[in-house]
N, C-alpha and C positions, 0 to 999 in steps of 0.2 A: 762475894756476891756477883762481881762483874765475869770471872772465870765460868758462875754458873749460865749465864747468858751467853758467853764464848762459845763454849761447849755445847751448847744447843744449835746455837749458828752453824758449827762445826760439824757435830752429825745431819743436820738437813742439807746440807751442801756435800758434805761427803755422800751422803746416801745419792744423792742426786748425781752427782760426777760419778760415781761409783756406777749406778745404772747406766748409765751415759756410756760410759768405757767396756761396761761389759757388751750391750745390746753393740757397737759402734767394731768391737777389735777385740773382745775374749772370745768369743762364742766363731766368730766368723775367719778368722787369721788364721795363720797356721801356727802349729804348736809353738814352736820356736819365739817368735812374736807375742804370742800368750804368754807365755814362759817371763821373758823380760816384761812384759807390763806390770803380770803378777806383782813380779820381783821390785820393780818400782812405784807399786802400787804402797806395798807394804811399807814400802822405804821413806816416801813421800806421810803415808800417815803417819807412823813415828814421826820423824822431824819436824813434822806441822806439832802436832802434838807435845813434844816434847818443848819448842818452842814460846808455847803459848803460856805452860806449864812456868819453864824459868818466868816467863814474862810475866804472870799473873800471880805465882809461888800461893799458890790455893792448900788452905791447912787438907790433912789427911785423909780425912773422907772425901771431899771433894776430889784430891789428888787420883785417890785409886780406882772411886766409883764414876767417876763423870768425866774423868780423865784415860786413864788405863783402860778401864773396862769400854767408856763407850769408843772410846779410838779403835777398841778390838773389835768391835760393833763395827765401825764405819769401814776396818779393812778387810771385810769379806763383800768387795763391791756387789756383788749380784744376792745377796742376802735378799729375800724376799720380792726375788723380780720374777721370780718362775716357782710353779707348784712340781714339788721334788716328782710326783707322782706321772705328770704331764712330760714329763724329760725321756724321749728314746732310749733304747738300751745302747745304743752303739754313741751316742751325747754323753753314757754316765762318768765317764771316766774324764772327758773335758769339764765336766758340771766339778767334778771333786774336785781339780786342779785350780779352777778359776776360785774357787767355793774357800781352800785349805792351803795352797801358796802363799796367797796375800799376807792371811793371818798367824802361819807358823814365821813371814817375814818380818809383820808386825812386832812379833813379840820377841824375835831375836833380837833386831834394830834397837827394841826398846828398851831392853836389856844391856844394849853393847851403848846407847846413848843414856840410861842411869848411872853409868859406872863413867863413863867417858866426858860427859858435862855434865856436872856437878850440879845443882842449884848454886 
């Protein structure tokens, strides 16, 4: 029950830093600078995540849905900070990186930390 309170913490504060980082250094920086945020975005919600996870050791459902899934939730920072429709055409290509980096990092990280620390 405490992991499910964790987890909630976890996405409003994610979401929140996640805005934060996009509106501050995704959108405005240059590629490059993007690029590594991305890539430590992703990296950082894994290990938060995974963290919490040994520490908490939440049965199954909890584990996958409130865990996995919402951490893939919190690692597309800019998730619902802009309306996809309102974004310039010559934006669209930064909007998909900042959008699909994170979370293809997410999920390798989380991948490579299930196999790599153990519960």
């Amino acid at each position: 029950m405490t992991f499910f309170f964790f987890a909630l913490g976890f996405m409003w504060g994610g979401r929140k830093l996640g805005w934060a980082l996009s509106r501050a250094m995704l959108y405005n920086a240059l590629v490059a600078v993007a690029v590594t945020l991305s890539l430590a975005w992703g990296i950082v919600v894994a290990g938060a995540m995974r963290a919490v996870l040994n520490w908490q050791e939440p049965g199954a459902v909890l584990r996958w849905i409130m865990g996995y899934a919402l951490a893939a939730y919190v690692a597309i920072p800019n998730f619902g900070l802009l309306v996809e429709s309102s974004i310039p055409g010559d934006a669209t290509r930064r909007h998909a990186l900042v959008s699909n980096l994170p979370l293809i990092t997410y999920i390798t990280v989380a991948v490579v930390f299930a196999f790599a620390i153990p519960y």
